[in-house]
C-alpha positions in Angstrom: 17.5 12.3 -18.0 20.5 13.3 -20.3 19.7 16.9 -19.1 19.5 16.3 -15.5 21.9 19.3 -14.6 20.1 21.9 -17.2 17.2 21.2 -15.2 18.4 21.5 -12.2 19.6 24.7 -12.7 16.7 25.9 -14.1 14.6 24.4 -11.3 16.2 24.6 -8.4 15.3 21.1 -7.4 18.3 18.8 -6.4 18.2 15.5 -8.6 19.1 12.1 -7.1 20.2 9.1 -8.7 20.2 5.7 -6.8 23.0 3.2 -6.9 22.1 -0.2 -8.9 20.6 -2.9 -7.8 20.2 -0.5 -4.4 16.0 -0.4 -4.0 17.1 0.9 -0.1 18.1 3.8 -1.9 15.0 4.8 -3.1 12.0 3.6 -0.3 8.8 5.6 -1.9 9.7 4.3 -5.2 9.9 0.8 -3.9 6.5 0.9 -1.9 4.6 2.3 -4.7 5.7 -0.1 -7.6 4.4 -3.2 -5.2 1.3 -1.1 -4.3 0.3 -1.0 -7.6 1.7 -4.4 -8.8 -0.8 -5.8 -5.3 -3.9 -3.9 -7.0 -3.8 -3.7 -10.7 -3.6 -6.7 -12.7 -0.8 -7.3 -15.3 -1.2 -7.0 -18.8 -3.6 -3.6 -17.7 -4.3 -1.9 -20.9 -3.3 1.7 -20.0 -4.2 3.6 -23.1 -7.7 4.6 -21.5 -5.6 6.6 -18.9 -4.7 10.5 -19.5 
């Protein structure tokens, strides 16, 4: 994300970056890495996946 700010001005969207070591910071990311982690098995080859 070394060109966070071009993009934002070329997007309009507002970029956030969370704090370390702060997962409260970032909730939705949080719940979906431990809904996947609960319901597809390490070592998943992804390569199959587009």
């Amino acid at each position: 994300m070394t060109e966070h700010q071009r993009l934002a001005l070329a997007t309009g969207v507002k970029i956030y970056f969370a704090d370390p070591h702060s997962p409260w910071q970032c909730g939705i990311n949080e719940n979906t890495k431990g809904q996947l982690r609960q319901y597809i098995p390490k070592r998943t080859d992804w390569s199959g996946f587009t």
